[in-house]
C-alpha positions in Angstrom: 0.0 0.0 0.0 1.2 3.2 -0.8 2.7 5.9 2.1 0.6 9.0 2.8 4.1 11.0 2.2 4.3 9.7 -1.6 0.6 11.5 -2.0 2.8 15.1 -2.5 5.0 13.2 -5.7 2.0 12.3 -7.6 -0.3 14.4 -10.2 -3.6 14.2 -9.5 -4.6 11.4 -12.2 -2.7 9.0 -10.5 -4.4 10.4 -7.3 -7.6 10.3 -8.4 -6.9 6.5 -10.1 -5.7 5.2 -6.8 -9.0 6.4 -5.0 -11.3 4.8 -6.9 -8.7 1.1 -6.6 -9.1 2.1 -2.8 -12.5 2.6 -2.6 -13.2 -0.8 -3.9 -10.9 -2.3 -1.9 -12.8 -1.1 1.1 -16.1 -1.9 -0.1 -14.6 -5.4 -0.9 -13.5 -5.3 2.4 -16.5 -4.7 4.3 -18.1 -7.6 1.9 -15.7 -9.6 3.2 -16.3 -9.0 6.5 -20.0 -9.0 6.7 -19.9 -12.5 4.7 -17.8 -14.2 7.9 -20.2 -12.7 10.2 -23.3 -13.5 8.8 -21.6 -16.9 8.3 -20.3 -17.3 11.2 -17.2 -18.8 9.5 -14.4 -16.3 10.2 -12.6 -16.3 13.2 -11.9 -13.0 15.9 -8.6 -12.5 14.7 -9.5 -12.2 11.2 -12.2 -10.5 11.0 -10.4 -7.7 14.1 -7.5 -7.8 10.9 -9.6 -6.9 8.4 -11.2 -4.1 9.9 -7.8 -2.8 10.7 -7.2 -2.7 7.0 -9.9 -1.2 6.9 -10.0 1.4 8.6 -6.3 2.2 7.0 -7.6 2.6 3.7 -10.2 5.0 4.6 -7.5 6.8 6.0 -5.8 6.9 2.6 -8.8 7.6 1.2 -9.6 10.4 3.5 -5.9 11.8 2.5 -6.1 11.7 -1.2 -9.6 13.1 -0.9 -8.0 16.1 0.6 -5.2 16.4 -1.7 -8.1 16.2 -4.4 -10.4 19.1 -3.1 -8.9 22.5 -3.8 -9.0 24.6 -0.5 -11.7 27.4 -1.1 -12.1 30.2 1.2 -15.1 32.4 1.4 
């Protein structure tokens, strides 16, 4: 996974390329999780991993978003 701190080398194509591939990872993600709940199947650790990653990519995502939205001020 990429390092917040490359964010400042890349345009903003690349940026806004890598969201989306993030944004379906997290929604695949929380698929994932979901399905080994409902389940039943997945064990405590796995599923406690998977939110973890989880919860980093929408951290990315929350960075590049950021990057992405030009600072306006009224």
């Amino acid at each position: 996974m990429n390092a917040p701190t490359d964010l400042a080398m890349k345009t903003d194509d690349v940026l806004t390329v890598e969201l989306e591939v993030f944004k379906r990872e997290h929604r695949d993600l929380d698929e994932a999780i979901h399905a080994l709940v409902d389940r039943g199947t997945g064990d405590q650790l796995t599923i406690r991993r998977l939110k973890k990653q989880k919860l980093r990519l929408k951290d990315i995502i929350a960075l590049i978003e950021d990057r992405l939205t030009p600072d306006i001020i009224a």
